[in-house]
N, C-alpha and C positions, 0 to 999 in steps of 0.2 A: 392450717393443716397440722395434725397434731403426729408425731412419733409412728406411729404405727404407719399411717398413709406416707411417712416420708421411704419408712423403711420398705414398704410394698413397691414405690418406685426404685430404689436401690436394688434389690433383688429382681427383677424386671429387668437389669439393662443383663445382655448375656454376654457381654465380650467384656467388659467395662470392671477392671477390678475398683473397689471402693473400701476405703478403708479410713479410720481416725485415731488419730497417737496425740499423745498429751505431751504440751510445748516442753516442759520441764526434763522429762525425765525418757520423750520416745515411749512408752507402754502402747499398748494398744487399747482403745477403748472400744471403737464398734469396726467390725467389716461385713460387707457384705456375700451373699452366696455367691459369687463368681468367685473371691479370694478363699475361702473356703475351698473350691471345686477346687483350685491350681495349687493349694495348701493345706492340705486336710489336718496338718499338723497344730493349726493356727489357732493361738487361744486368746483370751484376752489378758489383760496385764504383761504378757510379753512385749521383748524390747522390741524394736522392729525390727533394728539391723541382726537381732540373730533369725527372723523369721529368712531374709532375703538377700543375705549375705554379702557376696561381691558387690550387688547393685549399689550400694552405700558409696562408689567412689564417684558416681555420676547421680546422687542424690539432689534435686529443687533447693531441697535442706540448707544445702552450702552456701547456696547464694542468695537466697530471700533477705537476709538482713533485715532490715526493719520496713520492708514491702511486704505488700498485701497476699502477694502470690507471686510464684516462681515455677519456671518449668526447664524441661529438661527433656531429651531424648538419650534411650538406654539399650539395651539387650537383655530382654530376659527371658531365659527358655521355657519356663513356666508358662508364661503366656503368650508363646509362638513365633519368639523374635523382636524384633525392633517393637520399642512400644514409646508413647508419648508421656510422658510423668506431670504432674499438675501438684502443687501444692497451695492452698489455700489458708488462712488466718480463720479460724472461728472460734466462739465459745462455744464449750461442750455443753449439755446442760443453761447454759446460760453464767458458767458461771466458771469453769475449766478452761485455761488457756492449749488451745490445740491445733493441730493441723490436720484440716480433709487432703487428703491424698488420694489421687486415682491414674488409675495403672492402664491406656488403651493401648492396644495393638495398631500398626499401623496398616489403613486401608493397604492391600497390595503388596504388604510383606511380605518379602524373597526371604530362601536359603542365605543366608551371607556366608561367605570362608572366614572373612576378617572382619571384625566390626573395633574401631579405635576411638578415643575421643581425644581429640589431641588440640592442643593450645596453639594457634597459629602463631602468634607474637614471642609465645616464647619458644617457639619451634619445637615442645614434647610433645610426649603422648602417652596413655595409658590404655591398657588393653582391657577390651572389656570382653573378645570373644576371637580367638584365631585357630584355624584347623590344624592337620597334621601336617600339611606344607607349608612350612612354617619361611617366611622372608625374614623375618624381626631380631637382624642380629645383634642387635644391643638390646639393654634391660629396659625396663619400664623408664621413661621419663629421656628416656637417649633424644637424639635429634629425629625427627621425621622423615628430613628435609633429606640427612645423609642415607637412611636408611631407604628411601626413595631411588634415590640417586644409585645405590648399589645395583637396584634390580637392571638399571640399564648398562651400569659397568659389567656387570656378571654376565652378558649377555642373555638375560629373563626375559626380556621386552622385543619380540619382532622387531629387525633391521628396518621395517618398512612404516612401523609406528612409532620409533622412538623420536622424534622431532615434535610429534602431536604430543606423547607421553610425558614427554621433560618441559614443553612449554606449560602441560595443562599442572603439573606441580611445582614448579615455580612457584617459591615463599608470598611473594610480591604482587603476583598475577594473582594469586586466591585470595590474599586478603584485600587488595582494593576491587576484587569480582563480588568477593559477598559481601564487603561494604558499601556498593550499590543497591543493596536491597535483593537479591539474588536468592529466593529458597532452596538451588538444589542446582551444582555442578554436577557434571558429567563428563567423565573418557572411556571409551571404548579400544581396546590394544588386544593384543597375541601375546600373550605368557608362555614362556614354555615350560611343558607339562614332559611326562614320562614316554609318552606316545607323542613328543611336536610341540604343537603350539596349537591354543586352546582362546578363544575370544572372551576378554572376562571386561566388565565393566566395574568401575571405582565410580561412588558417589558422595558424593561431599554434603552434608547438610550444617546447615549452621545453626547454634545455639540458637532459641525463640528472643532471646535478649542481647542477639550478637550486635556489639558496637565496637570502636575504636578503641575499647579501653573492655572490651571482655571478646577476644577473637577465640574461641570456644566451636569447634567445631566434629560433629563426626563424622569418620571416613568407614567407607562401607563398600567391600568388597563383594562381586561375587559372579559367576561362571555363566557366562548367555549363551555357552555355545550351543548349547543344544536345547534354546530352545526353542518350544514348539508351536513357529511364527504362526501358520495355516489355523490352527486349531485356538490360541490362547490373544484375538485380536485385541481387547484390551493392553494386556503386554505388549504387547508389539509395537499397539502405534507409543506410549510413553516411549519404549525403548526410542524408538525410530524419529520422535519429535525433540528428543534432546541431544539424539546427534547429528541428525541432517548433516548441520552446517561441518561439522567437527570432521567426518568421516568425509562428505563430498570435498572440503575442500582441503582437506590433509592426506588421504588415502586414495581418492577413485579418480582424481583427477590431475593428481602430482607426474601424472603418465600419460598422456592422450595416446601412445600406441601400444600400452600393456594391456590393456583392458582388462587387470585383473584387479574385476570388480567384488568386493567385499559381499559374505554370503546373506547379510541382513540385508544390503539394497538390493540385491536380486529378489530376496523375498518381497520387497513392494514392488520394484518397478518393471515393466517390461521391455520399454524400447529408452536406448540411451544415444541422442544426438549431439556432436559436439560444430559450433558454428566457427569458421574462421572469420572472424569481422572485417578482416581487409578484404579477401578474394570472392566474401560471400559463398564458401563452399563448405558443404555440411558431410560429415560421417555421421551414419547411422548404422546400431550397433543394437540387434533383437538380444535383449540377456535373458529371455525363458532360452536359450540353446546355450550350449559352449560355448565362449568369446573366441571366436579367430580372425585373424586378419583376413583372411581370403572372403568370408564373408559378411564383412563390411561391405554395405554402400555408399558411396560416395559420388554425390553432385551439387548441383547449384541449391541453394538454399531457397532465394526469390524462386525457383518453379517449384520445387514442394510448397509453399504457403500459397502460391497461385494455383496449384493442382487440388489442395485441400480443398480452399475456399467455395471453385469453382463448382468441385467433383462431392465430397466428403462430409463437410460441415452443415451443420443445419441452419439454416437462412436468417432465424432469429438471433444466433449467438457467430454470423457472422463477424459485425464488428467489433464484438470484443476480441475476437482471436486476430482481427487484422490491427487491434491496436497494442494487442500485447506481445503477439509473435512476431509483427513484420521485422524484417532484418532492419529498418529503418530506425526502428524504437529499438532492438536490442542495440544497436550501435552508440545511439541517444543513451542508453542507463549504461551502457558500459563508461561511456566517456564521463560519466557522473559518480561511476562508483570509485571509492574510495580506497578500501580492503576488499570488501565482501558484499552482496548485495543477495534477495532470493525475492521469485514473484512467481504466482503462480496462474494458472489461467484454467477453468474448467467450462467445455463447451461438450454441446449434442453433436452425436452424425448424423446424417441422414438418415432415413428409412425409420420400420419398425420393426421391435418391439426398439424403443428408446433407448441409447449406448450413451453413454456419458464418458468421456476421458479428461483426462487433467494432466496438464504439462508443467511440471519443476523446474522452471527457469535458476541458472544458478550462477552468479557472476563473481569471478577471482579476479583479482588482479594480481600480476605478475612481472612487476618491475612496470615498465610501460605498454605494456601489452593486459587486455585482460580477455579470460579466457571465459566462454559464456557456453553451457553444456542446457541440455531440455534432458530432462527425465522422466516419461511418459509411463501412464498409470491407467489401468479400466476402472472407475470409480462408480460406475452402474448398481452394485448393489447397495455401496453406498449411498448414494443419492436417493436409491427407491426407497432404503429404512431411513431418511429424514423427511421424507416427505410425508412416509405413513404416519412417523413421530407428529410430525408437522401438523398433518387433516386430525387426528387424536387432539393433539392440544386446543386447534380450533374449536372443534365440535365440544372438547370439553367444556373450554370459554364463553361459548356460545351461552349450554347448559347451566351455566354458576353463572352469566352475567345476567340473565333472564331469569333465573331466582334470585339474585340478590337486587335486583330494582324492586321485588314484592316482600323484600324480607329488611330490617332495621339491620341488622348481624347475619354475615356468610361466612363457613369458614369450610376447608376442605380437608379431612383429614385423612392419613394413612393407619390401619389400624395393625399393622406391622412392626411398626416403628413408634408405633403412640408417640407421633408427631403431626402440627397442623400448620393449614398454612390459610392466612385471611386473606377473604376476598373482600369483604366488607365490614366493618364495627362502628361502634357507636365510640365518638373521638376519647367517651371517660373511662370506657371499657378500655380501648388500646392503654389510658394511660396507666391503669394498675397491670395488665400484664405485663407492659413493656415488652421487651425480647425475647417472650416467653414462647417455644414452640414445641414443650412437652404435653400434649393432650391432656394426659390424666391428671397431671398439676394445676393445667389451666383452668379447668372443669371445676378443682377442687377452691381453687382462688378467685372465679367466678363465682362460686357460688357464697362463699366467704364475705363475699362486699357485697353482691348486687341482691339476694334473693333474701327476700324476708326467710325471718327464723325459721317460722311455724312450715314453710314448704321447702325447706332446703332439703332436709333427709329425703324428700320424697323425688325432688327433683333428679338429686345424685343415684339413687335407687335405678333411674331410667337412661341416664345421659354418664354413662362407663363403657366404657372400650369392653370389659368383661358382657354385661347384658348387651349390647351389639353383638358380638361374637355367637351369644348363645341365640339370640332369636330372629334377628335380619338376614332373610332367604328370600331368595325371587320371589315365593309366592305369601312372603311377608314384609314390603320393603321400606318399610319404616316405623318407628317407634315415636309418643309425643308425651310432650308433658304440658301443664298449664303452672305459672305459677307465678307470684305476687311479688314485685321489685320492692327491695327497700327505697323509701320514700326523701329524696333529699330534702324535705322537711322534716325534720325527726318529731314535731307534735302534730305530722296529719292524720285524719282519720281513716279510715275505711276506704271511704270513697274516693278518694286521692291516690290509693295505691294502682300503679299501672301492671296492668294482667299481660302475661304474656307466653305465647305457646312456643314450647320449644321443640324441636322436630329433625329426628336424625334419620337422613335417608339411605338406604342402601345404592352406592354407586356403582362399586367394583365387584367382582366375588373372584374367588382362587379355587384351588383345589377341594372337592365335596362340594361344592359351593357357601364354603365358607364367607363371608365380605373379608373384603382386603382395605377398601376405600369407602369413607363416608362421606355426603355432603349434611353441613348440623346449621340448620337455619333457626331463625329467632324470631316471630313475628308480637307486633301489638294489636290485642286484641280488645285494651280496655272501650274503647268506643264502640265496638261490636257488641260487646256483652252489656254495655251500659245501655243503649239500644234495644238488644235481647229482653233485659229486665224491663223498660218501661213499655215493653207490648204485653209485658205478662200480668204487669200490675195493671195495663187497661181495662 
């Protein structure tokens, strides 16, 4: 692949800044149009740290040493926030010692108030991004640890979350948490703001090379109060999968008769049962209404799972609900749990259209008592979109496995993302792509080894993500080529070269009915055509 085709993929990726500086001296040798777009000022020969200024204190740069590559997470508002930094070893030219560097954004990049990178081990920090409310009463490089610890002397931190708050930053607790292999702590607290107290979540990420000897970590603030659960469920469930445990078992259930239930679990759940394991008597507690006591139910727990079973449940997913809800087995894992325990059970009701619910088993322990709550959820819609997911991927599989039994090579690609994914190859083809799941590289490096000389332009001419784009339409839904392998004999002649057609069909389409998806099949054709020729010469 020569220069020009490297540089058409670089300009192609749109979120992805790309850029190259020379080892010696930083200048800038090549970047691509994304760094351009976010830096219109960027020329070549400049240093890099005056292109991008601050970002130099959390540079790859610092710590590659005599490694191949080094990474890093940053803040930079050119490119919309938190982004992932990559630095790589190359010759420039073949012949300039340099570094590729590239700059992405991170999927699902929040607002932050605070963004810090701070040294666990030696308890500093350095700011890379803080708003106008500003906590950080010492200078750059102070303690963390102390600085932490003020917002709950100062009274900043909800009375009701400071226990969760001060265990989750604890020096010692974070670093043997991310020293487990952990990508991504979380706490959820009441800050208070000018109007109260405001729900903000702190997230911890660690260095890509965090060990015992580089505790390298960023902390990253930033305001969930308001957001907006119904509408943005992506967000939500992240938010809500990394604090279950945190929030239920430090906030919602520190009270069995406050019932002041935090505003995020009300947005997932709707009925909230708590079980007493000795008397077998249950509250239940609807949280779509106000929480009040007067309207709590409460009775035996064995006749709810006997009124469910009987009345409620649908017939097939009765045992699983008499093996996971009976008070029998929740008595069983509570005498088994240790801290904390979570199980969850999703069963049908009767009748139609089909209701799915799902109950959040949650088990604390509490000195010698553990306290076992159900948090009950309609999960109906979700069930319907994995299923439709579900019949989509079959019927897909179906489609590609039934071409590729008549094809040598299947691959399936997205032409979105000019990215592909195999269904089938031939075992020497996989070994020169390797890892490769760039389409228009692949394409280009396939054709590079396997296609004789004389047909390769013609080949690449038809099998581009560009000519797909332009001519693959419903009532055009595929495009072919025919053309002649290089011969792992390098002195064969003619008739030893294996023919082969190649064939990219329209899968998907999108908007205009543009294609979105291809399937690009490979067949041999030399025995057919060798057959062909000896009827003609008859």
């Amino acid at each position: 692949m020569n220069s020009r085709d490297y540089e058409k993929i670089l300009n192609a990726m749109p979120e992805t800044g790309v850029y190259v500086i020379q080892e010696e001296d930083h200048s800038i040798l090549y970047f691509n149009k994304r760094v351009q777009q976010v830096c219109p000022d960027i020329q070549r020969s400049r240093v890099c740290h005056e292109v991008w200024g601050g970002s130099c204190k959390n540079c790859p740069l610092l710590t590659i040493k005599s490694r191949q590559e080094s990474r890093s997470i940053s803040y930079n508002a050119l490119f919309g926030g938190v982004v992932d930094i990559i630095a790589t070893r190359t010759l420039w030219e073949d012949t300039i010692p340099a570094f590729v560097i590239t700059v992405t954004p991170r999927i699902g990049s929040y607002t932050y108030r605070k963004l810090l990178r701070v040294d666990l081990e030696k308890d500093t920090y350095d700011v890379l991004k803080v708003d106008s409310d500003i906590w950080l009463t010492g200078k750059e490089g102070a303690h963390i640890s102390a600085q932490l610890e003020n917002l709950v002397k100062n009274g900043a931190i909800h009375s009701e979350d400071v226990v969760r708050f001060t265990e989750f930053i604890e020096p010692n607790a974070l670093r043997n948490a991310l020293l487990t292999g952990k990508k991504l702590l979380t706490c959820i607290y009441r800050r208070r703001c000018a109007d109260g107290f405001r729900w903000h979540m702190m997230e911890i990420i660690p260095a890509f090379d965090y060990t015992s000897e580089n505790q390298t970590a960023i902390f990253c603030v930033r305001d969930v109060h308001d957001m907006p659960w119904s509408g943005v469920e992506s967000s939500r469930s992240n938010i809500l999968n990394g604090i279950d445990s945190d929030i239920i078992r430090r906030e919602l259930i520190s009270d069995n008769h406050s019932f002041q239930m935090a505003p995020i679990l009300k947005a997932r759940y709707s009925m909230m049962s708590m079980v007493h394991l000795d008397s077998g008597q249950c509250e239940r507690l609807d949280l779509t209404h106000v929480p009040q006591i007067q309207n709590t139910l409460v009775g035996d727990y064995d006749h709810y799972v006997a009124l469910a079973l009987a009345d409620y449940i649908h017939p097939e997913d009765t045992d699983h609900y008499r093996r996971t809800l009976s008070l029998q087995h929740l008595r069983e894992k509570a005498t088994a749990t240790k801290e904390y325990a979570e199980e969850r059970c999703q069963y049908r009701m009767k009748g139609t259209p089909v209701r799915w619910i799902e109950q959040h088993v949650v088990y604390i322990r509490q000195g010698e008592a553990v306290t076992v709550n159900l948090l009950g959820q309609d999960i109906t819609e979700k069930k319907q979109q994995e299923a439709l997911r579900l019949q989509a991927m079959q019927d897909r599989a179906y489609i590609i496995g039934s071409l590729s039994s008549l094809f040598f090579s299947t691959y399936y690609i997205d032409l979105e993302h000019d990215t592909f994914r195999v269904v089938s190859q031939l075992s020497k083809i996989g070994d020169i792509l390797g890892d490769e799941v760039n389409c228009t590289a692949a394409l280009q490096v396939y054709a590079n080894n396997f296609i004789h000389s004389e047909d390769r332009e013609k080949y690449l001419q038809v099998m581009n993500i560009q000519n797909w784009l332009k001519h693959l339409r419903w009532w055009n839904p595929y495009v072919t080529v025919e053309y002649r392998t290089i011969p792992d004999n390098p002195g064969a002649g003619p008739e030893e070269y294996m023919r082969v057609r190649a064939t990219a069909v329209l899968a998907q389409t999108g908007a205009g009915d543009l294609p979105k998806t291809v399937v690009y099949v490979a067949q041999n054709m030399t025995e057919s055509q060798t057959q062909s020729a000896g009827k003609d010469a008859g």
